[in-house]
C-alpha positions in Angstrom: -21.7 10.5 -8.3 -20.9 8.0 -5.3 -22.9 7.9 -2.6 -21.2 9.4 0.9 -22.0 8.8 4.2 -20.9 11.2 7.3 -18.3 13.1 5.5 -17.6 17.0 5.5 -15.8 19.1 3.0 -12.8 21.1 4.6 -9.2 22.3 3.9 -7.8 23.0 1.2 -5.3 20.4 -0.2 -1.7 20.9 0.6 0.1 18.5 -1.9 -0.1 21.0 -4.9 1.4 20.0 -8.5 2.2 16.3 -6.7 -1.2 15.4 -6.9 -1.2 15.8 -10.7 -4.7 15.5 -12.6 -6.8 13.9 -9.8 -6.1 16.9 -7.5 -9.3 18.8 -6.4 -10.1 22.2 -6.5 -12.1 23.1 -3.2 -10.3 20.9 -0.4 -9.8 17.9 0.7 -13.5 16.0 2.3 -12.7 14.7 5.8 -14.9 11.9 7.0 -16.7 13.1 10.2 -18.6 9.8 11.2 -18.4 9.2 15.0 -18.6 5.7 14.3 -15.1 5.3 13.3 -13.7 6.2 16.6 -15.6 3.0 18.2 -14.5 0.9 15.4 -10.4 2.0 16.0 -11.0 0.9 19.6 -8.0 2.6 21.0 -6.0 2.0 17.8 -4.5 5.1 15.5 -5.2 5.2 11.8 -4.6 7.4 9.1 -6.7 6.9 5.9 -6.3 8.7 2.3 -8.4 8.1 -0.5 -8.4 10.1 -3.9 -11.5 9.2 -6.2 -10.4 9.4 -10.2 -14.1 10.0 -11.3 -14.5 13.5 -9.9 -11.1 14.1 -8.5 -12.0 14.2 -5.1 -9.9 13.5 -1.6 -11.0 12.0 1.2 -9.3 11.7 4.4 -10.1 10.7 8.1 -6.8 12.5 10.3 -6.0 14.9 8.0 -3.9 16.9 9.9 -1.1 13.3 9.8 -1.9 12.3 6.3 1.4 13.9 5.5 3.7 11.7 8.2 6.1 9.9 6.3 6.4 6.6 7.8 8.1 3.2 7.0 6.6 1.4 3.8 7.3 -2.0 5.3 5.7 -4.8 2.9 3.5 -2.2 0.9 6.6 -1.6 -1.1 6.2 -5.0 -2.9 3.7 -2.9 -5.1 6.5 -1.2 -6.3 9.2 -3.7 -5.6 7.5 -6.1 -7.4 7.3 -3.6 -10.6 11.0 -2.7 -10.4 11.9 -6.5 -10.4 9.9 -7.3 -13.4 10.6 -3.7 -15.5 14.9 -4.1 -14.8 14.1 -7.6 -15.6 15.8 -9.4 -12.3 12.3 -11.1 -12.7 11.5 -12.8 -15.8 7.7 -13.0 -14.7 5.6 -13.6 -11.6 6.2 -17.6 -12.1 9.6 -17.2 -11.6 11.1 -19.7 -8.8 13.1 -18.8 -5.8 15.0 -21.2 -4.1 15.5 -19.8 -0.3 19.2 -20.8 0.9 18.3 -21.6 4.8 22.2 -20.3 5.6 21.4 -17.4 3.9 17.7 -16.4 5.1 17.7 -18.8 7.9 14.1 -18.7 9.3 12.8 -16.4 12.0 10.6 -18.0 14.9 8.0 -16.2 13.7 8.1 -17.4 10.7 4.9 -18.9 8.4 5.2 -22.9 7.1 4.6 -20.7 3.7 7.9 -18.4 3.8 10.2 -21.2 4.9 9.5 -22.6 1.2 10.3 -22.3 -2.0 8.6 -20.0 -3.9 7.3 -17.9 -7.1 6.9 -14.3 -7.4 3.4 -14.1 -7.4 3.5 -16.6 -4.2 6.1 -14.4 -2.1 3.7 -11.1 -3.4 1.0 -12.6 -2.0 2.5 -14.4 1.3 4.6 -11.0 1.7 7.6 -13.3 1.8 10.4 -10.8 2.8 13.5 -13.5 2.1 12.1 -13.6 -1.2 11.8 -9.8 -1.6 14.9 -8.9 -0.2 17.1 -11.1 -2.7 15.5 -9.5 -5.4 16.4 -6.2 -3.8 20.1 -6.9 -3.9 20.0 -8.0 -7.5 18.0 -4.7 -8.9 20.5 -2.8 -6.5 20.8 1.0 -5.4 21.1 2.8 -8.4 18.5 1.1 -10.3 15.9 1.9 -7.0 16.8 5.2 -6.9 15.8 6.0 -11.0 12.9 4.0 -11.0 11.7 5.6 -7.1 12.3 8.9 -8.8 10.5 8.1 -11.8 7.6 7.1 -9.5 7.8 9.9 -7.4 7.6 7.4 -4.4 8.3 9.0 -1.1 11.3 10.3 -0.6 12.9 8.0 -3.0 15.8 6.8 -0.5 17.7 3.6 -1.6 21.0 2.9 -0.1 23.2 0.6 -2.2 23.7 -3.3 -1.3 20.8 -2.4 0.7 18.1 -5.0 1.3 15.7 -3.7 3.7 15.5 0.0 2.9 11.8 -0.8 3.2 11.3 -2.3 6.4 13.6 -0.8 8.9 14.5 2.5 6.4 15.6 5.0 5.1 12.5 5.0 2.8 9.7 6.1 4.2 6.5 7.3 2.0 3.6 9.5 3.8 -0.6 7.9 3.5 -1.1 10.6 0.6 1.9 9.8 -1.0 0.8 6.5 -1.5 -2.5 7.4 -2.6 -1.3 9.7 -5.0 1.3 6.9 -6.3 -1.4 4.5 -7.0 -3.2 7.1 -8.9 0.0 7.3 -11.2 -0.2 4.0 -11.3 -3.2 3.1 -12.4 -3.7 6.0 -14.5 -0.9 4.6 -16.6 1.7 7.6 -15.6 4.7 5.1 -14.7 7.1 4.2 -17.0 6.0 0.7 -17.0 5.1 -1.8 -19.1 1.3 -2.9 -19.2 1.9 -6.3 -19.2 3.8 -5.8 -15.7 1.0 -3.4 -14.6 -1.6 -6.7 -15.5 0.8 -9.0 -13.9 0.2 -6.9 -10.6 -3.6 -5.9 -10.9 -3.7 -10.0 -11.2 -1.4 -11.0 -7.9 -2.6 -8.0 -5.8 -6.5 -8.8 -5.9 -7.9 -9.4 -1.9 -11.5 -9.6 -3.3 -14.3 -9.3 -5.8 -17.7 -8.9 -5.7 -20.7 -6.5 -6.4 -19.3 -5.7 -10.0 -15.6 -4.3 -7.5 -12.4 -5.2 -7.4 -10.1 -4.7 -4.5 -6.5 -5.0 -4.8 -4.1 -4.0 -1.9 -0.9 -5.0 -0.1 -0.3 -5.1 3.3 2.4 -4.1 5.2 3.6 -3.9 9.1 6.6 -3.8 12.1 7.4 -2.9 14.8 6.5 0.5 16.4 10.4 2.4 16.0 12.1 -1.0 15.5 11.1 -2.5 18.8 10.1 -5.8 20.2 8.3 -8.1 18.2 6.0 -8.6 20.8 5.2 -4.4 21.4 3.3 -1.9 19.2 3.0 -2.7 15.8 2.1 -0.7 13.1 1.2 -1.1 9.5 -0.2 -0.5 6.1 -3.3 -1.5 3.5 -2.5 0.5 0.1 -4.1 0.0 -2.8 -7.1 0.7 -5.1 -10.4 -0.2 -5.9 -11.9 -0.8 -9.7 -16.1 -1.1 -9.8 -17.4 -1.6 -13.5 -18.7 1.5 -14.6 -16.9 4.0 -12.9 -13.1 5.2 -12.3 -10.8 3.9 -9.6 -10.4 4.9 -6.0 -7.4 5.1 -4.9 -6.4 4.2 -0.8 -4.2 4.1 1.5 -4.5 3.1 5.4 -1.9 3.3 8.2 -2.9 1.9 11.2 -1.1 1.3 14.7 -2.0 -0.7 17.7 -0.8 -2.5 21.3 0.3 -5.5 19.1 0.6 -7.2 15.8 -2.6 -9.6 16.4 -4.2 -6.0 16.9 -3.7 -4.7 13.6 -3.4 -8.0 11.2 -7.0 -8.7 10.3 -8.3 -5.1 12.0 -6.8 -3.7 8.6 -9.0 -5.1 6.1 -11.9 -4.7 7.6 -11.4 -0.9 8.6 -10.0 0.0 4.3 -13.3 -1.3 3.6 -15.1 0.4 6.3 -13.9 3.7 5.4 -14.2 2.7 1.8 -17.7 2.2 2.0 -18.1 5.5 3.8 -16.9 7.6 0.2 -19.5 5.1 -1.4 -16.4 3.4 -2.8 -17.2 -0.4 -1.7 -20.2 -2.3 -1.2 -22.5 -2.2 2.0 -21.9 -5.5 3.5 -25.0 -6.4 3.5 -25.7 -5.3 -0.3 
């Protein structure tokens, strides 16, 4: 059994047959610490966690963990899957050329995403010219089996489409992607492992204590606005400690601007990670 901190079994789970095996019997367990309020500071956050050891859900906002909002650069979990299963990527080392008429650069642009790049690089950068030619190569039709077959979000697609995940129309609630990263590392997709390893490899943000986190990020504007507004944004993933089962996460966050969420989302998964005794203490 994991250690908790602060948290308070209440309501019963809403998401029925979706939630498949790791769904739990008596409720959903909402984190209750007051502490998490003074760590938001002003900002909004949604967090879901489901725990495959005991089946358990943990939530802080329950009452939005079912707002379906914009996957924005969280769907290169997925994207990055559908590439390498329909084969319009050979492997994670495979070489992208940007064409600069094509994708010409944005102001706001890294040094990294003006270059060249591999899959693995642009996964990890969250390139999105790199993303969004692979998107017009796998194409509607093939998004729309394989986002059924995942049962991700509402599984919208859009032929000759290229940024159905950044400005819509696929959007995917917090438990939703929980509950698609328990399929996922479960072994419930229709995927190949080796494309399952490829990911577990390019998606790992750290390691240490005998855990493994691996996440994606994932933001944009708050309803398509300025650049230099609201911003709001993603951290889904899961977490793999030796000895136990994983936990899967996900974290939607939103704040006054995108310097306000950026960095504030790795610290807070962790935070709440730690308090469903899923992550190490920090000083541990």
């Amino acid at each position: 059994m994991r250690a908790l901190r602060l948290v308070v079994l209440v309501a019963p789970l809403a998401c029925g047959a979706a939630c498949g095996a790791a769904a739990p019997q008596a409720g959903v367990t909402v984190i209750a610490d007051p502490g998490v309020t003074a760590e938001l500071d002003g900002r909004e956050a949604i967090f879901y966690a489901i725990d495959l050891a005991d089946g358990r859900h943990y939530a802080w906002a329950l009452e939005r963990a079912d707002e379906p909002h914009t996957p924005y650069s969280t769907f290169k979990i997925p994207n990055l899957l559908i590439a390498l299963e329909t084969g319009v990527a050979g492997s994670v080392d495979d070489l992208r050329q940007r064409d600069p008429e094509r994708r010409p650069a944005e102001p706001w642009w890294s040094e990294a995403w003006r270059e060249d790049q591999t899959l693995a690089q642009a996964f990890r950068r969250s390139t999105v010219w790199y993303f969004r030619d692979l998107a017009l190569e796998v194409g509607g039709p093939r998004y729309r089996e394989m986002l059924r077959a995942f049962d991700y979000g509402n599984a919208m697609a859009p032929d000759d489409n290229d940024t159905l995940w950044l400005i819509g129309p696929l959007a995917i609630s917090p438990r939703e992607q929980a509950e698609f990263i328990v399929r996922l590392v479960q072994g419930e997709l229709p995927l190949r492992p080796e494309n399952v390893m490829a990911l577990e490899e390019v998606s790992l943000l750290e390691a240490r204590d005998g855990c493994r986190l691996h996440g994606k990020t994932g933001s944009g504007p708050v309803d398509g606005g300025d650049m230099d507004g609201p911003f709001e944004g993603w951290l889904v993933g899961w977490v793999d400690c030796a000895g136990t089962a994983p936990v899967a996460y996900a974290l939607f966050v939103r704040g006054p601007s995108y310097a306000s969420i950026a960095q504030f989302r790795g610290g807070m998964a962790r935070s709440f990670l730690r308090r469903v005794g899923a992550w190490p203490d920090a000083s541990e």
